[in-house]
NUDO-691860 format. One line per 8 residues: number of its first residue (from 1); for each residue x, y, z of N, C-alpha, C. Coordinates in Angstrom, 3 decimals, decimal comma. Layout:
<recs>
NUM> X/Y/Z/X/Y/Z/X/Y/Z ~ ...
</recs>
This chain:
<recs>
1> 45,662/125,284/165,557/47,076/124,881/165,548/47,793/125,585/166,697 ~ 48,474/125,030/167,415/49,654/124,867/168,384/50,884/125,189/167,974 ~ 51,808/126,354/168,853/53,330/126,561/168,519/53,835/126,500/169,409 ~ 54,608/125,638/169,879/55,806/125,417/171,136/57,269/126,197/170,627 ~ 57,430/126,623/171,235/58,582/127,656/171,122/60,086/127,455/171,682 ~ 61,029/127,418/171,764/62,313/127,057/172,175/63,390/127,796/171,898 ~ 64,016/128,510/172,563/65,554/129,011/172,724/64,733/130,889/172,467 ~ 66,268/131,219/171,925/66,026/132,725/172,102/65,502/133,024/170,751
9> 64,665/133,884/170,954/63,716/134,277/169,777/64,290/135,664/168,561 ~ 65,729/136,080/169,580/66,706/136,630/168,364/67,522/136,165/167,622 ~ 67,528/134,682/168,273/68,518/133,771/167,415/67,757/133,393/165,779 ~ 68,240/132,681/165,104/67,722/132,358/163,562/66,287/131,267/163,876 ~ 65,600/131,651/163,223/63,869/130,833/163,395/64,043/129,604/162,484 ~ 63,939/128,632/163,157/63,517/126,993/162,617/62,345/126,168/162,612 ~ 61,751/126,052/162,081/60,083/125,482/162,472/60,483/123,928/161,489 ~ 59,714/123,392/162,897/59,822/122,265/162,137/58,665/121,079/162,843
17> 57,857/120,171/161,174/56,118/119,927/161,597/56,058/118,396/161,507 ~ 55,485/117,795/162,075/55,709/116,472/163,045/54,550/115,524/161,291 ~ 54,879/114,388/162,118/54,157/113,684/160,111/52,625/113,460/161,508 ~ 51,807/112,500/160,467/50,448/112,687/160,677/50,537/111,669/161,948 ~ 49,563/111,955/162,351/49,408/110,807/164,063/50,200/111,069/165,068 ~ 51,279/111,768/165,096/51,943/112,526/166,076/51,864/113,517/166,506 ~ 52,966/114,392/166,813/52,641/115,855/167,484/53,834/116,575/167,575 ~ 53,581/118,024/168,228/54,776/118,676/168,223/56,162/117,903/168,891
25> 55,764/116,977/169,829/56,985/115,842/170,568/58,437/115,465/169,291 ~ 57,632/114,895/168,673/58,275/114,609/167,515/59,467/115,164/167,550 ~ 59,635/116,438/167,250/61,473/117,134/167,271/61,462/117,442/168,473 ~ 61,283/117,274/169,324/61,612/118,164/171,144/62,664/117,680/171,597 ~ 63,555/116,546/171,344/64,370/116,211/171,482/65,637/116,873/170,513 ~ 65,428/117,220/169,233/66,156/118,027/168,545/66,079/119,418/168,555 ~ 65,258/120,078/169,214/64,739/121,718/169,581/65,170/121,520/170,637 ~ 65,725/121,022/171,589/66,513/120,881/172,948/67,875/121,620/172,071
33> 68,249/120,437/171,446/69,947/120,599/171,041/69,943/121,615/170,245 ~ 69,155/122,165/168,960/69,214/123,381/168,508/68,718/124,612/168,926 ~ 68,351/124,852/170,378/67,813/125,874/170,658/69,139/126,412/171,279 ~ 70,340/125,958/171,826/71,247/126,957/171,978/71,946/127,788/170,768 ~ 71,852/127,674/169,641/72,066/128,658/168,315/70,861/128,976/167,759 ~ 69,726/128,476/167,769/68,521/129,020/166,977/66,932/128,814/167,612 ~ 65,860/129,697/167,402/64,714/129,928/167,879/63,903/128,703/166,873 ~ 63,664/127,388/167,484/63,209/126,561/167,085/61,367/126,486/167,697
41> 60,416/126,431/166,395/59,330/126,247/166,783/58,371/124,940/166,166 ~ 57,661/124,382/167,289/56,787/123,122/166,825/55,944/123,279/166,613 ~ 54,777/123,375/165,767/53,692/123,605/165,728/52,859/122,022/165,732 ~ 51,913/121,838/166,529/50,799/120,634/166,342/50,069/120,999/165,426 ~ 50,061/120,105/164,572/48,657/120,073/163,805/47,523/120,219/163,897 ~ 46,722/120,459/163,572/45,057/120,884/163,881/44,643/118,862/163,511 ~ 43,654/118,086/164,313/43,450/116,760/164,709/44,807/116,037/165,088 ~ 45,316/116,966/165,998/46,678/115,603/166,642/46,938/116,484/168,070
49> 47,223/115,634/168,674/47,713/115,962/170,522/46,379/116,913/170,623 ~ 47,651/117,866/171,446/45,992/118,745/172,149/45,423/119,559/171,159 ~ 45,497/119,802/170,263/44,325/120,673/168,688/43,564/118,747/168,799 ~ 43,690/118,406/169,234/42,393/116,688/168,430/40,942/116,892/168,315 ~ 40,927/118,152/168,807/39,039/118,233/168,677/39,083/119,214/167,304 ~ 39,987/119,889/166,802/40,003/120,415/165,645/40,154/119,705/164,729 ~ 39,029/120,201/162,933/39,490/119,645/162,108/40,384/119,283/161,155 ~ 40,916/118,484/160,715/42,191/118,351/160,016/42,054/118,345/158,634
57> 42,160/119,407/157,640/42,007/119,809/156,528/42,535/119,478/155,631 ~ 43,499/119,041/155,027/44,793/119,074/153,957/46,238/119,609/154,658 ~ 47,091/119,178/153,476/48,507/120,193/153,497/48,384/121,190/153,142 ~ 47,462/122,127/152,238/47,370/123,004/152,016/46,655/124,236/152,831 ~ 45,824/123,726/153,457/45,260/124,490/154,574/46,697/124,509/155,821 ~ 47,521/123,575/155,922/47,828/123,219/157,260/49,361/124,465/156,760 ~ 49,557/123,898/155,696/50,829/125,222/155,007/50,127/126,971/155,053 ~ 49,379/127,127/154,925/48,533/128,313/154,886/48,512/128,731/156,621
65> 47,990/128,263/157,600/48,038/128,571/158,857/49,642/128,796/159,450 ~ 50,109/127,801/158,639/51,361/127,961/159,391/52,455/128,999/158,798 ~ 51,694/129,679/157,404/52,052/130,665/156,709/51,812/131,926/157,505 ~ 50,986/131,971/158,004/50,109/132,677/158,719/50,800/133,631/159,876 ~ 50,999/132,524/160,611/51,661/132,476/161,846/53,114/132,937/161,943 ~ 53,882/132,648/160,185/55,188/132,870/160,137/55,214/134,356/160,168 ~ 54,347/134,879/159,053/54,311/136,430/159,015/53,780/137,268/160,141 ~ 53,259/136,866/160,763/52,341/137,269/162,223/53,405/137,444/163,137
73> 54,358/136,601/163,438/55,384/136,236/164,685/57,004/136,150/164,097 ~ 56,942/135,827/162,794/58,489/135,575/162,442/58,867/136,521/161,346 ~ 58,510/137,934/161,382/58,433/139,042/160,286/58,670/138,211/158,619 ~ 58,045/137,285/158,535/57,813/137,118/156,996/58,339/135,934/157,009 ~ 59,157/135,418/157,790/60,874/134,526/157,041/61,148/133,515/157,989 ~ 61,452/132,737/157,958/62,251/131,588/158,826/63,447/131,350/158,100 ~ 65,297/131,347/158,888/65,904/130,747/158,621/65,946/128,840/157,741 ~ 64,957/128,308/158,694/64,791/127,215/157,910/63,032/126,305/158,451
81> 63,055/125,798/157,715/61,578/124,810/157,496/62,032/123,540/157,033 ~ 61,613/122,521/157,711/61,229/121,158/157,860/60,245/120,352/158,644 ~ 60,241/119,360/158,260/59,215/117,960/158,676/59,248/117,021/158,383 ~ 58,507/115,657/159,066/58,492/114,596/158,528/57,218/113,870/158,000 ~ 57,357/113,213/156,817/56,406/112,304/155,864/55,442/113,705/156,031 ~ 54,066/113,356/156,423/53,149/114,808/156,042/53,591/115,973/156,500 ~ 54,466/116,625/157,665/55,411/117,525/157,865/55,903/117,733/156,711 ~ 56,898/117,170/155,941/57,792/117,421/154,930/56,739/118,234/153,986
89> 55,496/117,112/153,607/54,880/117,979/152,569/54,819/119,009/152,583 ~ 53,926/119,299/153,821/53,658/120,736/154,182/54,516/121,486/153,976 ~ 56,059/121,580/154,565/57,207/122,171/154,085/56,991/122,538/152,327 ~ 57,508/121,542/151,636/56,882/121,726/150,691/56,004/123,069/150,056 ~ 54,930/122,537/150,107/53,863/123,583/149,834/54,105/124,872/150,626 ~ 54,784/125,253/151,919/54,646/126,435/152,174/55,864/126,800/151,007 ~ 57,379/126,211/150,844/57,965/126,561/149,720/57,103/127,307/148,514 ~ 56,724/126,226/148,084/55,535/126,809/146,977/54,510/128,095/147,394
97> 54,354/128,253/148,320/53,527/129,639/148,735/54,082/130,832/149,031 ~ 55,219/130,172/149,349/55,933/131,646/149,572/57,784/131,138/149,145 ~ 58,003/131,934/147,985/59,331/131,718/147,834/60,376/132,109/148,440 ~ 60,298/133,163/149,486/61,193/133,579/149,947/61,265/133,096/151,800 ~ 60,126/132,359/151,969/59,465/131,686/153,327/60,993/130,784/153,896 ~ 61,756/130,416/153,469/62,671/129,899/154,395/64,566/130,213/153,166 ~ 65,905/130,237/154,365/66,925/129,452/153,289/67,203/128,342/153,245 ~ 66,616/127,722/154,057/66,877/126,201/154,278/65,726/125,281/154,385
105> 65,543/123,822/153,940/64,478/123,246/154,017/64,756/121,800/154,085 ~ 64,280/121,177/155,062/64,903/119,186/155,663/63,565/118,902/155,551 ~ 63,731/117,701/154,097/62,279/117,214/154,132/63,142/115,626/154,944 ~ 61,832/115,219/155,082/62,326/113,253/155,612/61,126/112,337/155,266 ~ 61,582/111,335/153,941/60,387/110,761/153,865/58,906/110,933/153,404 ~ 58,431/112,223/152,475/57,393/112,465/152,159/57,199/112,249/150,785 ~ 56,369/112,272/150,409/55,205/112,190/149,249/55,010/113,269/148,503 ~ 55,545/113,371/147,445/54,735/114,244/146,042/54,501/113,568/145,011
113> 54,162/112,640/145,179/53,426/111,784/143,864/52,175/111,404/144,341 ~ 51,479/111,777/144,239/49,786/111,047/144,629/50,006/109,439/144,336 ~ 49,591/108,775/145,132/49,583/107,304/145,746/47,664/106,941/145,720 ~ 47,153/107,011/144,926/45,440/106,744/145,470/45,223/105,447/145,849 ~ 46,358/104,495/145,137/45,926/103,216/145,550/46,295/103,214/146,946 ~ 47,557/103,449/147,324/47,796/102,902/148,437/46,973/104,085/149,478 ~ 46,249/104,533/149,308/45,413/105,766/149,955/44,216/104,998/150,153 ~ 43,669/104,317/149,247/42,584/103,437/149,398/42,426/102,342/150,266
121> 43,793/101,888/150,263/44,082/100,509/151,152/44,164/100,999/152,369 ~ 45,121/102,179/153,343/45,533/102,588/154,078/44,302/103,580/154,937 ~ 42,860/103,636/154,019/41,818/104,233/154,449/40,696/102,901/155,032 ~ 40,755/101,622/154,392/40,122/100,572/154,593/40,713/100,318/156,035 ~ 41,818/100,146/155,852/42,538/99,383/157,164/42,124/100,400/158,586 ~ 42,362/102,197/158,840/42,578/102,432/159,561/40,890/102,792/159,726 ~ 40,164/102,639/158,890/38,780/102,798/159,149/38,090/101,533/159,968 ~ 38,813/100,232/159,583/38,394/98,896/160,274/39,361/98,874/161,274
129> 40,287/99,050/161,332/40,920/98,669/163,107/41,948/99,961/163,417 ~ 41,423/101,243/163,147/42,115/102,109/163,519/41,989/102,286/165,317 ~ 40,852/102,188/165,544/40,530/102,043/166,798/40,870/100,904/167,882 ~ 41,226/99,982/167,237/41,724/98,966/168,400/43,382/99,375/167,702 ~ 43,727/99,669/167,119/45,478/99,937/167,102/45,756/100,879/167,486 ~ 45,246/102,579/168,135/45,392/103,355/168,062/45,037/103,090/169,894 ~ 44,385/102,220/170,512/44,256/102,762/172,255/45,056/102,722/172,871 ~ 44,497/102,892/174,194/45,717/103,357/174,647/46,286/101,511/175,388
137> 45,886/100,465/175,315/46,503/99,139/175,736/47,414/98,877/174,130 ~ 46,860/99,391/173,233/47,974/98,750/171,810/48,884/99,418/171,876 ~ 48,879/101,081/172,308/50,253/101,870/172,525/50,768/101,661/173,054 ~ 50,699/101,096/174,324/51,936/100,469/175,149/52,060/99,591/174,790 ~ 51,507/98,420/174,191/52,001/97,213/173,559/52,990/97,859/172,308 ~ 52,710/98,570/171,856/53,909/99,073/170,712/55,039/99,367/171,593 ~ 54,542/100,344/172,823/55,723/100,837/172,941/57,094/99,958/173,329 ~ 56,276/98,430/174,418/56,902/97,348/174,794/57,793/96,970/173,972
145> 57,250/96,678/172,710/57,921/95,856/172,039/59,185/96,512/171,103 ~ 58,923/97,938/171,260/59,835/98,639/170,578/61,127/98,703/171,567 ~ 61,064/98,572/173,035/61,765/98,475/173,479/62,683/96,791/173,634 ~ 61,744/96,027/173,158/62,769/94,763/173,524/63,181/94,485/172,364 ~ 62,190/94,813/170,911/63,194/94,442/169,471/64,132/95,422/168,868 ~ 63,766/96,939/169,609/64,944/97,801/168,722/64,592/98,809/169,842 ~ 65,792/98,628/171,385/65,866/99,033/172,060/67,011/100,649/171,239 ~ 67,505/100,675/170,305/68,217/101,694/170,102/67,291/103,023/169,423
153> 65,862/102,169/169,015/65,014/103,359/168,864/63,804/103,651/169,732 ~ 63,828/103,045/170,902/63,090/103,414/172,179/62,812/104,938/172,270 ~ 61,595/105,320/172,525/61,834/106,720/173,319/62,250/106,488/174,685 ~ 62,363/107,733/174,752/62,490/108,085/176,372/61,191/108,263/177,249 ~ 61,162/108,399/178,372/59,643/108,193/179,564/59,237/109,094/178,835 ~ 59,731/110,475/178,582/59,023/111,973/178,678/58,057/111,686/177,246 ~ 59,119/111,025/176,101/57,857/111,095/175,308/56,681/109,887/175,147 ~ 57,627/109,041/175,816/56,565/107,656/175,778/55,099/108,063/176,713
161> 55,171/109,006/177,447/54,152/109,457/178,231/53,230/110,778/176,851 ~ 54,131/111,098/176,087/53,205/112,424/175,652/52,468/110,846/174,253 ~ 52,978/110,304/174,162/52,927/109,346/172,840/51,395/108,718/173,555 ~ 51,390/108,038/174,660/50,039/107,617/175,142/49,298/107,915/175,583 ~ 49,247/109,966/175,379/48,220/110,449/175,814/47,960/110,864/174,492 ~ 49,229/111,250/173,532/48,519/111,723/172,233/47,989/110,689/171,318 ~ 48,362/109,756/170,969/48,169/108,888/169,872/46,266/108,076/170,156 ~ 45,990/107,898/171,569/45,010/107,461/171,878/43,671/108,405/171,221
169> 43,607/109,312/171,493/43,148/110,530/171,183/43,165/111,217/169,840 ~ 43,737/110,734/168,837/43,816/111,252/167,556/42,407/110,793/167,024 ~ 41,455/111,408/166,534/40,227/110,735/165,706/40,997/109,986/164,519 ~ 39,956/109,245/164,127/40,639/108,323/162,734/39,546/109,578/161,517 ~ 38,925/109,740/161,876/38,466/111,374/160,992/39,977/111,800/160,457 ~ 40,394/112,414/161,061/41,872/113,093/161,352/42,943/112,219/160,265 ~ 43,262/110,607/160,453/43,970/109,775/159,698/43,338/109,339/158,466 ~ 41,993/109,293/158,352/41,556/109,724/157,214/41,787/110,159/156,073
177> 41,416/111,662/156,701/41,572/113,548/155,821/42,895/113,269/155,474 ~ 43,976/112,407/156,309/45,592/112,678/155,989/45,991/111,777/154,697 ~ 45,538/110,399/154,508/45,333/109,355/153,791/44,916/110,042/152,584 ~ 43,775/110,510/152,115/43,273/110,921/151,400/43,888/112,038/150,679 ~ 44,466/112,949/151,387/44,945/114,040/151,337/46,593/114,361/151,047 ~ 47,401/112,992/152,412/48,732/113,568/152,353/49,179/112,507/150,876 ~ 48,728/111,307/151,176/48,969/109,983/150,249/48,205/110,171/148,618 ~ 46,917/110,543/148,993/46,060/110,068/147,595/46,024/111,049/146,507
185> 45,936/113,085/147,180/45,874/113,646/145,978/47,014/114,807/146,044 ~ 47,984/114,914/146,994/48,821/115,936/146,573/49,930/116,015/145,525 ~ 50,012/116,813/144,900/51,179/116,930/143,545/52,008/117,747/144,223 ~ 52,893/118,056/143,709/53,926/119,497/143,889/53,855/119,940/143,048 ~ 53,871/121,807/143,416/53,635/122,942/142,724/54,287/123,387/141,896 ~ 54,220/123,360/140,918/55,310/124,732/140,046/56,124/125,484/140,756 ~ 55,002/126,077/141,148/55,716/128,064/141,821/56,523/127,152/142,596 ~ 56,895/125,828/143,563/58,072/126,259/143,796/59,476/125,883/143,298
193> 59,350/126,519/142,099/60,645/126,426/141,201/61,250/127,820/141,464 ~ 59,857/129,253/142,134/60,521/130,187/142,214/61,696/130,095/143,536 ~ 61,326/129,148/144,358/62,533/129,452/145,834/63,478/129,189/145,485 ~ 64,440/129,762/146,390/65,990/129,632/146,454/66,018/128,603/147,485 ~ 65,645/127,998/148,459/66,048/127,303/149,576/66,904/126,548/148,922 ~ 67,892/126,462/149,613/68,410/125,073/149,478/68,201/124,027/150,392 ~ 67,325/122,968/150,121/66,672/121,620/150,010/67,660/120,266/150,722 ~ 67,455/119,642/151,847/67,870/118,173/152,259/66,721/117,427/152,391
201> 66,755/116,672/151,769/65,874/115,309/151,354/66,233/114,267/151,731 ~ 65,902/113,763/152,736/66,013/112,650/153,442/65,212/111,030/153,233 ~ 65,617/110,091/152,405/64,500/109,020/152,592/65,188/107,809/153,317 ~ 64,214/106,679/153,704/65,319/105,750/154,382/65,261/104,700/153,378 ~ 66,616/103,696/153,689/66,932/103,095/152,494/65,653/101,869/152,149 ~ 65,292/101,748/153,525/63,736/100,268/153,751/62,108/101,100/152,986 ~ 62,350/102,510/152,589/60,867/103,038/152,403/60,625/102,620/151,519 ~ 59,263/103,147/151,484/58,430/102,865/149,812/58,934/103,076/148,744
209> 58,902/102,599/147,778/59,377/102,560/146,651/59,166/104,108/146,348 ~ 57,592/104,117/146,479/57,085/105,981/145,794/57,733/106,247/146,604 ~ 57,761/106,970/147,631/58,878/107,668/148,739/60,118/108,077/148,039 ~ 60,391/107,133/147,516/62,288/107,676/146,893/61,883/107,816/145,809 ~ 61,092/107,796/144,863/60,688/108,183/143,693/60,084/109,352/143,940 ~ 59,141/109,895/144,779/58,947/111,187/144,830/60,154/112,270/145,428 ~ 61,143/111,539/146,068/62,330/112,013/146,609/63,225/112,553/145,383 ~ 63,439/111,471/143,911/63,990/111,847/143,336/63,489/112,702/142,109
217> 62,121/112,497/141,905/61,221/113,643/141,316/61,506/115,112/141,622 ~ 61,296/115,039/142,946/61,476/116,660/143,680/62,496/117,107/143,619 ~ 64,209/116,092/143,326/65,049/117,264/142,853/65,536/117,536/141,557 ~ 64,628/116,616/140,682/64,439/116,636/139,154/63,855/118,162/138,741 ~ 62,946/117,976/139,984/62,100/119,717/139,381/62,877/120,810/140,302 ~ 63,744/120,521/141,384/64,062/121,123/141,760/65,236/121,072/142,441 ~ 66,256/120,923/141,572/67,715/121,047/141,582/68,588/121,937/142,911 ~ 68,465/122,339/143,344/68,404/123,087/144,708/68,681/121,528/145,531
225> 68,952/120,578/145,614/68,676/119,637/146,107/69,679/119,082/146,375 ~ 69,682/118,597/147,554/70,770/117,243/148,184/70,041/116,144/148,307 ~ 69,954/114,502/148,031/69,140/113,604/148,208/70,460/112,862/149,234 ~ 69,557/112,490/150,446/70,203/111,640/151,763/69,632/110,501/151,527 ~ 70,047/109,054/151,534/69,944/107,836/151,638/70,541/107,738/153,132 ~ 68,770/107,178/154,082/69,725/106,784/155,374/69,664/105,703/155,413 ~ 71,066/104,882/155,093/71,366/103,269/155,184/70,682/102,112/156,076 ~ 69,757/101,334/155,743/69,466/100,518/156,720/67,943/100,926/157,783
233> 67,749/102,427/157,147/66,456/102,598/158,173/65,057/102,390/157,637 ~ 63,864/102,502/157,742/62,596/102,740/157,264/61,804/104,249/157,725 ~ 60,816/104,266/157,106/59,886/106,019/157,112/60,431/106,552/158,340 ~ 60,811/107,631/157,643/60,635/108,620/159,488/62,133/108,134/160,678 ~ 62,666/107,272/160,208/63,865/107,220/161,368/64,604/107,987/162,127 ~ 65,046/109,024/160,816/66,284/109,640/161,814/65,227/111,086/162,403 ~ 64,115/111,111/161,927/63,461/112,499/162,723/63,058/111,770/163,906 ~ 61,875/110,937/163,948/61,084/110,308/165,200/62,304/109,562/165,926
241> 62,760/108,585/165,748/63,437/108,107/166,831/64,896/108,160/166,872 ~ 65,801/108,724/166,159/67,341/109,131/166,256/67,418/110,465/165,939 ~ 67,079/110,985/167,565/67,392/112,602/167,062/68,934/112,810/167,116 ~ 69,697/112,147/167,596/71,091/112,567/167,397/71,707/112,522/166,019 ~ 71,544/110,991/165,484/71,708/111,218/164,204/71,116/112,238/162,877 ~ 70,048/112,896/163,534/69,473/113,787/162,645/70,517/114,923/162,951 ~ 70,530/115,399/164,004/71,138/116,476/164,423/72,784/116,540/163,588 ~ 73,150/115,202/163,728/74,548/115,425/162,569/75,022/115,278/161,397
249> 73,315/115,078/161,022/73,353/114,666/159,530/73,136/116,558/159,550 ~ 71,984/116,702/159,937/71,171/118,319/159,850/72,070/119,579/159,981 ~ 72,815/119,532/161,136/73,399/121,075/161,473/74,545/121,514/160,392 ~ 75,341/120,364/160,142/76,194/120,884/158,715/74,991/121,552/157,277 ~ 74,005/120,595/157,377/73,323/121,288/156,189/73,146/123,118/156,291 ~ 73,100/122,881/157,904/72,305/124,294/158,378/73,358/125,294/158,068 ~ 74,718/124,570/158,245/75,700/125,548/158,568/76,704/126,303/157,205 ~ 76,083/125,107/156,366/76,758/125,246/154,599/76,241/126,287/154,397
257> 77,403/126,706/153,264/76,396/127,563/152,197/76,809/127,461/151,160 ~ 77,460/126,602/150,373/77,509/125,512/148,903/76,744/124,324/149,354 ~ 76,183/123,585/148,335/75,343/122,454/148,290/76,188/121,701/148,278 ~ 76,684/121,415/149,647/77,236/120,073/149,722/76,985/120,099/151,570 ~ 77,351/118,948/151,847/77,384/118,487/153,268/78,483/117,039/153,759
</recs>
């Protein structure tokens, strides 16, 4: 695993972990804008961008390294922790590993209800044409078309260039282990009923049904919770492609300290 680092490292620590098939890119556009108040870090996943020759284990291994790393470099603690869809989990579970590991926590879009069916389907498909959807002629065909049907969620060159060197390159090993793993068998933990974080939960209003059902599960068990409905979007919107709108949904959360926003 990979940590990209941003702003001043006395300012308040933010880590925040990209969902599966992507990479640290993912927030670099929002670690731009929050690195003038806080020490924002990306970590890549172990099988995505440049870790792709490493194996990709679970959320629980991937929360554990990045547990790791917090106490190693960030004396125990991060101001705050987030991610998106398998990011979020991970968030998650490091909650559960360590209760005192962040005060703040932005999930977007993830999973705590084990899904096996749709884990089964989503393992067929990327096992039979993960490889012709994943090269590098279908990534620019995505990227094309993202620009002429929803030019308002275009990237920009810088990442459309890291997107078709990373995404080509991901093993389907890698999308797999995540399928199996982020979709088919993770629950949420008890222990973290011990944290205090206070919790933004983000789903979009187009996601999966489970998606907002595990959205509203998680603040059933864990009241600590704000649930965000983003109007009109699908998985992953306002992290991957509207970092502005994340940024003004996000920095009031950051900046509260009653549960409200």
């Amino acid at each position: 695993m990979k940590f990209h680092e941003f702003g001043d490292k006395k300012s308040p620590h933010i880590l925040l972990i990209h969902g599966g098939g992507s990479s640290w890119w993912n927030y670099l556009r929002q670690a731009r804008i929050l690195s003038h108040k806080y020490y924002v870090i990306l970590p890549t996943l172990n099988g995505h961008g440049e870790e792709y020759q490493k194996d990709y284990i679970s959320t629980e291994d991937s929360a554990q390294e990045i547990l790791n790393y917090v106490r190693q470099n960030c004396g125990g603690k991060l101001f705050a922790v987030g991610g998106v869809s398998l990011g979020g989990q991970i968030a998650m579970e490091l909650l559960s590993l360590d209760s005192d590991i962040a005060e703040k926590t932005i999930i977007d879009g993830s999973l705590c209800i084990p899904q096996p069916r749709l884990a089964k389907i989503s393992i067929f498909l990327v096992s039979l044409f993960g490889k012709l959807m994943f090269n590098k002629f279908s990534c620019k065909l995505q990227l094309g078309m993202m620009n002429k049907i929803y030019p308002k969620l275009a990237y920009p060159e810088e990442l459309k260039a890291y997107y078709l060197e990373d995404l080509p390159r991901t093993p389907i090993k890698t999308l797999v282990t995540i399928y199996k793993t982020y979709i088919g068998y993770y629950k949420l933990k008890s222990s973290i009923s011990k944290s205090k974080a206070k919790v933004l939960y983000i789903y979009g209003e187009k996601e999966l049904n489970c998606v907002k059902a595990s959205a509203k599960l998680f603040q059933q068990l864990y009241p600590n919770t704000i649930l965000y409905e983003a109007k009109g979007y699908n998985h992953g919107y306002l992290s991957a492609y509207l970092p502005q709108e994340w940024i003004d949904l996000v920095e009031p959360f950051l900046k509260s300290d009653p549960l409200e926003i």
